[in-house]
N, C-alpha and C positions, 0 to 999 in steps of 0.2 A: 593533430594526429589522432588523437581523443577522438574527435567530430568524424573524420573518417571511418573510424572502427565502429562506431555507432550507428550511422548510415548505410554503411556494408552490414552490419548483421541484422539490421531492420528490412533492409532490401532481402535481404539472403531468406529470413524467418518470413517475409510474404511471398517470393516466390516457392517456398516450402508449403507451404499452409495454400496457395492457390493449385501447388499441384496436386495436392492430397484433396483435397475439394473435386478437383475432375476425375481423379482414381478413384474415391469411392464413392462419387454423388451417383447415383440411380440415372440410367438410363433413360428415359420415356421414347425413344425415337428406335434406338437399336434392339433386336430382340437379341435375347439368351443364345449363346454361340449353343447351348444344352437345351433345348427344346422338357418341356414338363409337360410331359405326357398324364392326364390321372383317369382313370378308368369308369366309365360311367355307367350307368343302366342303359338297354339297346330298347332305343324309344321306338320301333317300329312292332306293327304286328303279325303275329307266328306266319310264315307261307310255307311250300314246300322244300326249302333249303332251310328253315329252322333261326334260331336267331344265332345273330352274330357277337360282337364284342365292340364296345362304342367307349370311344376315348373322346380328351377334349385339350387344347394346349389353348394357354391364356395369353394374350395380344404383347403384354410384357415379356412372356417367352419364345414366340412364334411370330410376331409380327403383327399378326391379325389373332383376331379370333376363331381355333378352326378348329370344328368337329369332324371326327373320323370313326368309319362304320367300316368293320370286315367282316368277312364271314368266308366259310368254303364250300363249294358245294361240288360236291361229289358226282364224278366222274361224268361231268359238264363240260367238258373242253377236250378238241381233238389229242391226244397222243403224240400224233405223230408232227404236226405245224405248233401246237403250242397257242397264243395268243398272239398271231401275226399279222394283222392287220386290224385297221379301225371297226369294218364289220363283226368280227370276234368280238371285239372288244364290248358294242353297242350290246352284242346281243347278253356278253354276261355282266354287263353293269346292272346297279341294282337304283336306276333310275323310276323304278315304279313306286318309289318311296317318294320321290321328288321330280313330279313332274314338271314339263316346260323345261327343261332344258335343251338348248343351242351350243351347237359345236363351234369350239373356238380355229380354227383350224385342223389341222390335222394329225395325229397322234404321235406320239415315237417310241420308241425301245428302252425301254427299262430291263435293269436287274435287281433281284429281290434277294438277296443269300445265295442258294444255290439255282434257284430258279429266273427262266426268262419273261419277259409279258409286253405289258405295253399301257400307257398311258393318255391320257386326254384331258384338256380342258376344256370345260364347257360354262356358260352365262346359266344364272338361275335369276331368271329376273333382273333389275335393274341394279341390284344391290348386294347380288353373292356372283362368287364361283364354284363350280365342282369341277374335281378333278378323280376321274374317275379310273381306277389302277389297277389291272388285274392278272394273273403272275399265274403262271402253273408248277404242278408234279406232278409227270406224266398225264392221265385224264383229269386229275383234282384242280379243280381251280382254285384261286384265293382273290376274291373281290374286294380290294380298299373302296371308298368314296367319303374325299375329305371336301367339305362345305367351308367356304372363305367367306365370314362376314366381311363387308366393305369391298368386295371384287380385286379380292388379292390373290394372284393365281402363281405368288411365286416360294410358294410354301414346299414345293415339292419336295427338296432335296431333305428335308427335316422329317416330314414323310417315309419315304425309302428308306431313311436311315430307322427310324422307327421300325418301320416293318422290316428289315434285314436284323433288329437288334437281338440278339440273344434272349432274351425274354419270350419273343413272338416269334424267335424262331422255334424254340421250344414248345410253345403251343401248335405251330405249323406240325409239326410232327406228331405230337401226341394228337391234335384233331384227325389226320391222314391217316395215322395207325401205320406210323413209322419208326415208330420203338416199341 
């Protein structure tokens, strides 16, 4: 009876100790259900829209490794359509920063906050993606373009949610001269 109790609480204290091993060992495969946004210098230089705001989320939190560049520019985008089709889209992305890009098919409909727009994915070479996102208020546009090392183009949702976060929506406003 002895040997029993023994065997049971040895079994019992390894599958204890192997399940706490999978709860808290480190991920390397899964990213962050929280994406870690941290805000970086905007590596490009000055044009007529001015510089933007450049983040960065690390491959442990995001999946890949992916920078992202915003910026708004003013009263660049119809009123009254919004960001309705892929043409729009091409003509306010901020692809002169990174040329060679190839569209990956076709765009779709995103929501940003309170704002409508629309999205793309496109090849940068052999070894990136961009996805290029850009949202209006009334004439203001807001231009995302997030860069995938390793042609990972399924970042979006981490994305959007960034840019809808409280944070950036705050700046969306104060940049429009909306409060």
């Amino acid at each position: 009876m002895r040997r029993r109790a023994t065997v049971a609480a040895v079994l019992g204290f390894s599958a204890a100790a192997a399940l706490l091993f999978f709860v808290l060992a480190p991920s390397k495969s899964a990213p962050s259900p929280h994406p870690v946004w941290t805000e970086v210098r905007w590596p490009f230089p000055m044009d007529q829209w001015g510089e933007g705001r450049a983040f960065q989320c690390r491959a442990a939190d995001c999946g890949s490794d992916l920078k992202l560049y915003v910026r708004a520019k003013i009263g660049f985008c119809s009123s009254t359509i919004g960001v309705a089709d892929d043409t729009e889209l091409e003509r306010l992305s901020d692809f002169d920063f990174m040329p060679g890009a190839v569209a990956h098919g076709a765009g779709h409909q995103i929501d940003v906050a309170w704002m409508k727009g629309r999205s793309r994915t496109y090849a940068m070479g052999s070894r990136s993606t961009a996805t290029s996102i850009a949202y209006n208020n009334d004439s203001d546009a807001l231009v995302a373009t997030v860069v995938a090392e390793g042609a990972d183009a399924a970042a979006e949702p981490a994305v959007i949610a960034f840019l809808g976060s409280e944070p950036m929506r705050h700046w969306v406003r104060k940049t429009l001269a909306l409060e």
